[in-house]
C-alpha positions as CSV (number, residue, x, y, z in Angstrom):
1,X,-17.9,15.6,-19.3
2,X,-15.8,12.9,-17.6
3,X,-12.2,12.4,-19.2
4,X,-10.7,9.3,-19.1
5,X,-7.3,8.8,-17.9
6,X,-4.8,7.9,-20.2
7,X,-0.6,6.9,-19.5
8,X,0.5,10.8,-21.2
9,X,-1.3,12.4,-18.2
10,X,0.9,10.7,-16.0
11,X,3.4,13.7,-16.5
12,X,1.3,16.3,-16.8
13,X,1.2,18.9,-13.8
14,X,-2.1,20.3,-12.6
15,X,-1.8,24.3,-13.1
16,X,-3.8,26.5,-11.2
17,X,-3.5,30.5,-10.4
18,X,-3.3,31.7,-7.5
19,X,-4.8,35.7,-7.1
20,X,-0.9,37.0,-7.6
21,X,-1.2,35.3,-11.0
22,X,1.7,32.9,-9.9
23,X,1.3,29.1,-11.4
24,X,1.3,26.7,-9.0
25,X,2.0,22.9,-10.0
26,X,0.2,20.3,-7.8
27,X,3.1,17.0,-7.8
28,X,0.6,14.8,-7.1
29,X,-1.3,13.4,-10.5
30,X,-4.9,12.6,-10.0
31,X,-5.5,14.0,-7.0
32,X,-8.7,14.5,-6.9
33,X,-9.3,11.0,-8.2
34,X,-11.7,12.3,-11.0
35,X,-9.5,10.9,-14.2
36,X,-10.8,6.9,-14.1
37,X,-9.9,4.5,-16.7
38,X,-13.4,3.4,-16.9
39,X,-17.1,4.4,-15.9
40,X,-17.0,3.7,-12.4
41,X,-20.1,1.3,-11.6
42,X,-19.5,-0.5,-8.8
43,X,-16.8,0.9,-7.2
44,X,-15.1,-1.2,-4.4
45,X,-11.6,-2.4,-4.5
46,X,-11.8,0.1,-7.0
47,X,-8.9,2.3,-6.1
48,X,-7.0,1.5,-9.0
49,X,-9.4,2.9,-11.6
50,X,-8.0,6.0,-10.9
51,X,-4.3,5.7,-12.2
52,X,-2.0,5.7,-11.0
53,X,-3.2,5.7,-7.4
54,X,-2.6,2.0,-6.2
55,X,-3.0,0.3,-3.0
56,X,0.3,-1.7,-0.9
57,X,-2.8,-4.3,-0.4
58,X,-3.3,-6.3,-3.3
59,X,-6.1,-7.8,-1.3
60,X,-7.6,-5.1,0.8
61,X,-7.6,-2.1,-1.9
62,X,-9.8,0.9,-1.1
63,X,-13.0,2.0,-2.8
64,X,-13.9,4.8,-5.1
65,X,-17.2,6.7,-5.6
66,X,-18.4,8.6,-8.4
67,X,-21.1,11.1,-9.6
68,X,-21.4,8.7,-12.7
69,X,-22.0,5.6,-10.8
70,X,-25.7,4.7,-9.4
71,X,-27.1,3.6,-5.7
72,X,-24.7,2.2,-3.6
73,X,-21.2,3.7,-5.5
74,X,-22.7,7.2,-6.1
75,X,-22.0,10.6,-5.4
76,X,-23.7,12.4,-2.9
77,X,-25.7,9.6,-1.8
78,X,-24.1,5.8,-1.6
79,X,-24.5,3.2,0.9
80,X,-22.3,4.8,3.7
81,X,-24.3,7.6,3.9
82,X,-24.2,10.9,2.0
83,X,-21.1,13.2,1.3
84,X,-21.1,15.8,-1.7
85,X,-17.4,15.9,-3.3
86,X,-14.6,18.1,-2.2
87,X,-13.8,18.3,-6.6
88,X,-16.7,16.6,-8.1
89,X,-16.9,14.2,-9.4
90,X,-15.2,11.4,-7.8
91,X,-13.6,10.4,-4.1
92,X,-11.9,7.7,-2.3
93,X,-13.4,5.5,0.7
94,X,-11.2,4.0,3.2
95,X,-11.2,2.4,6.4
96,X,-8.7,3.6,8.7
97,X,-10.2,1.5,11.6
98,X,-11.9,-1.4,12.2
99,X,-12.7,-3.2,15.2
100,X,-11.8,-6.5,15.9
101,X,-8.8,-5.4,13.6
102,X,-10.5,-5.3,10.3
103,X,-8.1,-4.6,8.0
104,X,-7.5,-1.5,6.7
105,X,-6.7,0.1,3.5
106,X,-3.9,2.4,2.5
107,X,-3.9,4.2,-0.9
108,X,-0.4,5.4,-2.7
109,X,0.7,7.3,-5.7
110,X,4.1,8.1,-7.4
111,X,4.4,12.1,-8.0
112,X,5.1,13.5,-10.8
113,X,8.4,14.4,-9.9
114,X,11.2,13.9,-7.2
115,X,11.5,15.9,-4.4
116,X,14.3,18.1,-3.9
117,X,16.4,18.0,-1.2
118,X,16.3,20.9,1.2
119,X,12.9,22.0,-0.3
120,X,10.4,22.8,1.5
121,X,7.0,21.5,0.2
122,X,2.8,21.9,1.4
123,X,1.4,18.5,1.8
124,X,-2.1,18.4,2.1
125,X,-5.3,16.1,1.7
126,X,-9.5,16.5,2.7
127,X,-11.1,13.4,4.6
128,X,-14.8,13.4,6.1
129,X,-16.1,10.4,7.9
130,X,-18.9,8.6,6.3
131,X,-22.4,8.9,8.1
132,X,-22.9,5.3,8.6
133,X,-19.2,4.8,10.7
134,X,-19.6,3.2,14.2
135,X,-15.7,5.3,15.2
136,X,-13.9,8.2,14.5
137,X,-10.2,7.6,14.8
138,X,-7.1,9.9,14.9
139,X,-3.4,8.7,13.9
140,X,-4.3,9.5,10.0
141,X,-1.6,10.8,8.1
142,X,0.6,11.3,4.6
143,X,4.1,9.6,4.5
144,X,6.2,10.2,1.5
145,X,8.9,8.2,0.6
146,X,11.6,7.4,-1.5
147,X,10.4,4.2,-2.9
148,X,7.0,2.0,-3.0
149,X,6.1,1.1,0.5
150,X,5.2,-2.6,0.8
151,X,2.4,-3.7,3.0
152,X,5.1,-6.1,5.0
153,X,6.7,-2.1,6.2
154,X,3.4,-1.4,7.4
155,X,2.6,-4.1,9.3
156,X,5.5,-3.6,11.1
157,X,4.6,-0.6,12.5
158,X,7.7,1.5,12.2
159,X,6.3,4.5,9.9
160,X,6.2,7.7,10.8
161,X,3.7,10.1,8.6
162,X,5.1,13.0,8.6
163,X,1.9,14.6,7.6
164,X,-0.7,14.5,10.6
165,X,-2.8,16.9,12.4
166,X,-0.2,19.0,14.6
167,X,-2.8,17.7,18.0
168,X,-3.4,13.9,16.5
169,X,-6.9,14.9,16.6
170,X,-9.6,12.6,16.0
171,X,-11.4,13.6,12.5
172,X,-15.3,12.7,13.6
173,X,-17.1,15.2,10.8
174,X,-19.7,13.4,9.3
175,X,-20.9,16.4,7.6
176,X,-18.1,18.9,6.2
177,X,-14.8,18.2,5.0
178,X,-12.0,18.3,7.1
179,X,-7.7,19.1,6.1
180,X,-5.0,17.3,7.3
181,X,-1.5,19.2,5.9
182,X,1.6,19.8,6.8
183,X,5.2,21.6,5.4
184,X,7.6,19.0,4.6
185,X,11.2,19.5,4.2
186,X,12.6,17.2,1.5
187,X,15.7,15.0,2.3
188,X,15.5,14.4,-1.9
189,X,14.7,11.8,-4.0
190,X,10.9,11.4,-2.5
191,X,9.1,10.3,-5.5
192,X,5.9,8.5,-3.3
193,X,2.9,9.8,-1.3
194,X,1.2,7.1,0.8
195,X,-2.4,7.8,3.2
196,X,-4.1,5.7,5.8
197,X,-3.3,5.0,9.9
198,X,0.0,3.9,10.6
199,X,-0.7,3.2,14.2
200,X,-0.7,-0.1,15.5
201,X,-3.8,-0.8,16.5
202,X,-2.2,-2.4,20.4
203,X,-0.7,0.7,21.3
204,X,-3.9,2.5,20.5
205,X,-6.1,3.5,23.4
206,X,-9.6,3.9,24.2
207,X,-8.7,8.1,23.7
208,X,-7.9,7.6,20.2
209,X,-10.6,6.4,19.1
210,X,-14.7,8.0,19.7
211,X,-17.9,6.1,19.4
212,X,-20.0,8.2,16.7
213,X,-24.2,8.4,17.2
214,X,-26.3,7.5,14.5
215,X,-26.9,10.2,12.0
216,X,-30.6,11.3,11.9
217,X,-32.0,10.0,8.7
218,X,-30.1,7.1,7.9
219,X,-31.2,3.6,8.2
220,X,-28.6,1.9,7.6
221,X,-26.8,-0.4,10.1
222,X,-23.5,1.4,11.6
223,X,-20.2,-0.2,10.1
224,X,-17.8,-1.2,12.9
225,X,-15.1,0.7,11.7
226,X,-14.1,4.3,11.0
227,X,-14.5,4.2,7.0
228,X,-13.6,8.0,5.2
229,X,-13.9,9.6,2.3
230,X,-10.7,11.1,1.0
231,X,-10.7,14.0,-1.9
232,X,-8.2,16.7,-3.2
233,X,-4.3,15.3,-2.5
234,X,-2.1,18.1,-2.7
235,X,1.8,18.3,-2.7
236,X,3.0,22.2,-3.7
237,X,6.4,23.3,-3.8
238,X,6.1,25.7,-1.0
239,X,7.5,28.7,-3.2
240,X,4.4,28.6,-4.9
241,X,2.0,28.8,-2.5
242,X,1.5,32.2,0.1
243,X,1.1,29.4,3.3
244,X,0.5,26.4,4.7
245,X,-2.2,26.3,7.0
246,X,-5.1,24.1,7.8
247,X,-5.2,24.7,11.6
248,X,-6.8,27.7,13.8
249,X,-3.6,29.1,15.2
250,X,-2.5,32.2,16.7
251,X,-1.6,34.7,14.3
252,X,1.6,36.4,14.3
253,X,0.7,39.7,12.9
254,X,1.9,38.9,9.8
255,X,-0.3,36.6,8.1
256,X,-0.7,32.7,8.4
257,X,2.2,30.5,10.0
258,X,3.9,27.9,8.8
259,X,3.8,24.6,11.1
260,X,7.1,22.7,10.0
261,X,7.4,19.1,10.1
262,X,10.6,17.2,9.4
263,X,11.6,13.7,8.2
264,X,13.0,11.4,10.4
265,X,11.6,8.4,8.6
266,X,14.8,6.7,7.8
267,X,15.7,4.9,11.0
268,X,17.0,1.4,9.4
269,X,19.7,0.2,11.8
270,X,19.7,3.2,14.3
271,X,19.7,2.1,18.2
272,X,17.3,3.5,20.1
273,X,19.2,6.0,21.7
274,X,19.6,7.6,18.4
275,X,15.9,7.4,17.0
276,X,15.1,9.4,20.4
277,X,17.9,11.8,19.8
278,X,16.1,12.5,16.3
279,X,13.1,13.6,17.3
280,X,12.2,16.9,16.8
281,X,8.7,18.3,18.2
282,X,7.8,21.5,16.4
283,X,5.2,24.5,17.8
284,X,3.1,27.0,16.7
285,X,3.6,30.3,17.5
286,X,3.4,31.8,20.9
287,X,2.3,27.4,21.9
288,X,3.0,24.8,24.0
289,X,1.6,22.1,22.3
290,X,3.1,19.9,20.1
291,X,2.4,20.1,16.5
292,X,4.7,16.9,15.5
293,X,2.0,14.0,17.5
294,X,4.3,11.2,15.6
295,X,7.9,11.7,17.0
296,X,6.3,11.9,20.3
297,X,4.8,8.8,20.0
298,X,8.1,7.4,19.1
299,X,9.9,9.0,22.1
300,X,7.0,7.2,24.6
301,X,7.5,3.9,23.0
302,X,11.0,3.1,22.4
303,X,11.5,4.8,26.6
304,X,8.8,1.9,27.4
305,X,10.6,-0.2,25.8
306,X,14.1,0.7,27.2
307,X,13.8,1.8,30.7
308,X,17.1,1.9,31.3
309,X,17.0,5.6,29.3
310,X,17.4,9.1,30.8
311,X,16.5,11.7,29.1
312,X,17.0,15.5,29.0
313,X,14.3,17.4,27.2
314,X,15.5,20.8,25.8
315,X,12.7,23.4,24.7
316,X,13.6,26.4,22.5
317,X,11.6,29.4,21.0
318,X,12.3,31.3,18.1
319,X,13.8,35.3,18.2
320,X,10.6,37.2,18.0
321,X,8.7,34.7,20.8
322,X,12.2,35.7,23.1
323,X,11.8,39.3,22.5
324,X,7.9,40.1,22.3
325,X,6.3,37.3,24.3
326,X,8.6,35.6,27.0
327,X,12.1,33.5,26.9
328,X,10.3,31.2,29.4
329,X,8.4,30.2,26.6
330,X,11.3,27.5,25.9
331,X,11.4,26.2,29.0
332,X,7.4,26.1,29.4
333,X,7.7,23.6,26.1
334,X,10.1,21.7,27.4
335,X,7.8,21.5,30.8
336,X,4.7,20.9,28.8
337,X,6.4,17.3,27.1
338,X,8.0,16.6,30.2
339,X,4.2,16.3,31.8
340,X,2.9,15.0,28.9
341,X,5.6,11.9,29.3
342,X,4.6,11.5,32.9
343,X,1.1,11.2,32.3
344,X,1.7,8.3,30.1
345,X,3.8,6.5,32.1
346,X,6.9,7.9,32.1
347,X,8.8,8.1,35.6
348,X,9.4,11.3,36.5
349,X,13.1,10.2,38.1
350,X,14.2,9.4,34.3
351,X,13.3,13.2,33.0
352,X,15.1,16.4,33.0
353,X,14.0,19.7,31.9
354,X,16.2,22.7,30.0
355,X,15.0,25.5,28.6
356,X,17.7,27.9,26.1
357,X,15.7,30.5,24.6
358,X,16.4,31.9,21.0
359,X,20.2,31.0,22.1
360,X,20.7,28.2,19.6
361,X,18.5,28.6,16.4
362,X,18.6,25.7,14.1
363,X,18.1,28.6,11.3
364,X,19.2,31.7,11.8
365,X,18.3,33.0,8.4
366,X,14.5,34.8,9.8
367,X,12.2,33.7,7.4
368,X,8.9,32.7,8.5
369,X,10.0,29.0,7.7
370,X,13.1,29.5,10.0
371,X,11.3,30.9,13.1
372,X,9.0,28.1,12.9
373,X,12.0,25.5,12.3
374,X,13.4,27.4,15.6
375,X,10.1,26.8,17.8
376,X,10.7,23.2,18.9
377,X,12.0,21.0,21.4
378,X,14.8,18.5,21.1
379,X,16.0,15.4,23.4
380,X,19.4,14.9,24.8
């Protein structure tokens, strides 16, 4: 039976067990979208319906979809195509490209409670790309913050998710649902979860974006944009949960890794010699590539922008990658970014390369969390 929504839910956690029998409290309310404050019937710009999701766009909110609804606002079959829910019986649409610069949409939600600092936390949302979509796109993210982010911050292009896929893949599955998540270590006080492509659209390049086929068995004339459906929005304390994974990785004998991401959001008034010295790229185990796309973005643009900076790029690998695979691995990451600078125009004459091992762990403690904290590279 479909519940309505009603302002007491708004505190309520959403329990579930895992196997171990140990509760686990999603902080995110509604986040499957399935509690409306009305039948949905036709659902576009209808975002809102499910409270207390809301959209920074007050004239460009995103649609919703429902098993209730009929024809073109249904579930499984609507008019982009045909997608069965992640958690029936509602989801989100969203375009998160457009040609031409249509605009997109962005869809936000207070959590149920603050963040704490120094906790870390599993962030984690599904997205499939609608059959009817002309693009796939990559650059999708989550970006929690400590207060409402307004549509002006956006447009100005300066947000960094900290939640994307740890290659910046482009998400092009028409067919299944995909997972975009990501450990996120709490500077405290983050009480908002906002979704969409935070990527201006000039600095985008004919690689971020693929041109997607017609899908056998639908009429329907292709939208020019890359318009997805977006279910399940998931933000667990990570004591709660056994891992953090969405990704095939390497395993480390021991179970599913964590891939850590950190916040380096806050960047008001910092130079950019500082915003490069805060970037952090992270690895998976036993990797070279990067699995934090956004602060490497930053690091091409603002040395684009100021090309009178040198940089020195230091790679490190965590104790058991020094002493079971190689403490050349370090170096290798630091090798591996400085190639990937080059290659996007870069001068080679304004890069050097250092590699230190397990020498200098930024946690020394030997968690799981902490090795992966210790896999990264850094920028002098």
């Amino acid at each position: 039976m479909k519940i309505n929504f009603s302002t007491g839910l708004l505190t309520l956690a959403l329990l579930s067990f895992t196997s171990y029998g140990v509760a686990q409290t999603n902080l995110v309310p509604n986040g499957n979208f399935d509690q409306t404050s009305k039948r949905i019937k036709k659902g576009e710009g209808e975002l809102e319906r499910a409270e207390p999701w809301f959209s920074p766009d007050e004239d460009n909110v995103a649609d919703i979809y429902s098993k209730d609804a009929k024809d073109d606002w249904a579930v499984p079959e609507n008019k982009m195509g045909y997608m069965m829910a992640a958690s029936e019986p509602n989801y989100v649409g969203m375009r998160l490209y457009g040609k031409k610069r249509l605009p997109r949409h962005y869809i936000q939600v207070k959590l149920n409670d603050k963040l704490v600092a120094g906790k870390d936390y599993c962030v984690s949302f599904k997205l499939a790309l609608s059959k009817i979509s002309r693009f796939g796109t990559n650059h999708i993210g989550a970006y929690l913050s400590k207060r409402k982010v307004r549509m002006r911050e956006i447009e100005e292009y300066t947000i960094e998710p900290q939640i994307m896929h740890s290659e910046n893949k482009i998400f092009d599955d028409q067919y299944l649902w995909s997972t975009i998540c990501g450990v996120f270590t709490a500077e405290g006080g983050e009480s908002y979860l906002t979704i969409g492509n935070f990527m201006d659209e000039g600095e985008m390049s004919r690689s971020d974006v693929n041109n997607m086929r017609r899908v056998k068995g639908f009429n329907q004339l292709q939208t020019q944009d890359a318009y997805y459906f977006i279910d399940d929005v998931e933000v667990f304390n990570m004591a709660e949960v056994e891992s953090c994974s969405c990704e095939e990785e390497e395993d480390e004998g021991d179970g599913m890794q964590v891939v850590y991401q950190e916040n380096v959001s806050d960047q008001e008034g910092t130079d950019e010699y500082e915003k490069i010295k805060r970037q952090k790229i992270f690895f998976d185990y036993n990797s070279t590539k990067p699995a934090s796309p956004r602060a490497l973005i930053t690091v091409i643009q603002e040395m684009k922008k100021n090309e009178d900076i040198n940089i020195t790029i230091v790679g490190h690998s965590d104790e058991k990658e020094a002493r079971e695979i190689s403490a050349d691995l370090a170096l290798e990451r630091a090798k591996a970014i400085a190639d990937y600078l080059k290659e996007k125009g870069i001068a080679e004459s304004r890069i050097t390369v250092k590699g230190k091992g397990a020498d200098e762990p930024a946690d020394d403690t030997g968690t799981k969390g902490a090795r992966a904290k210790n896999r990264r590279v850094v920028f002098e």
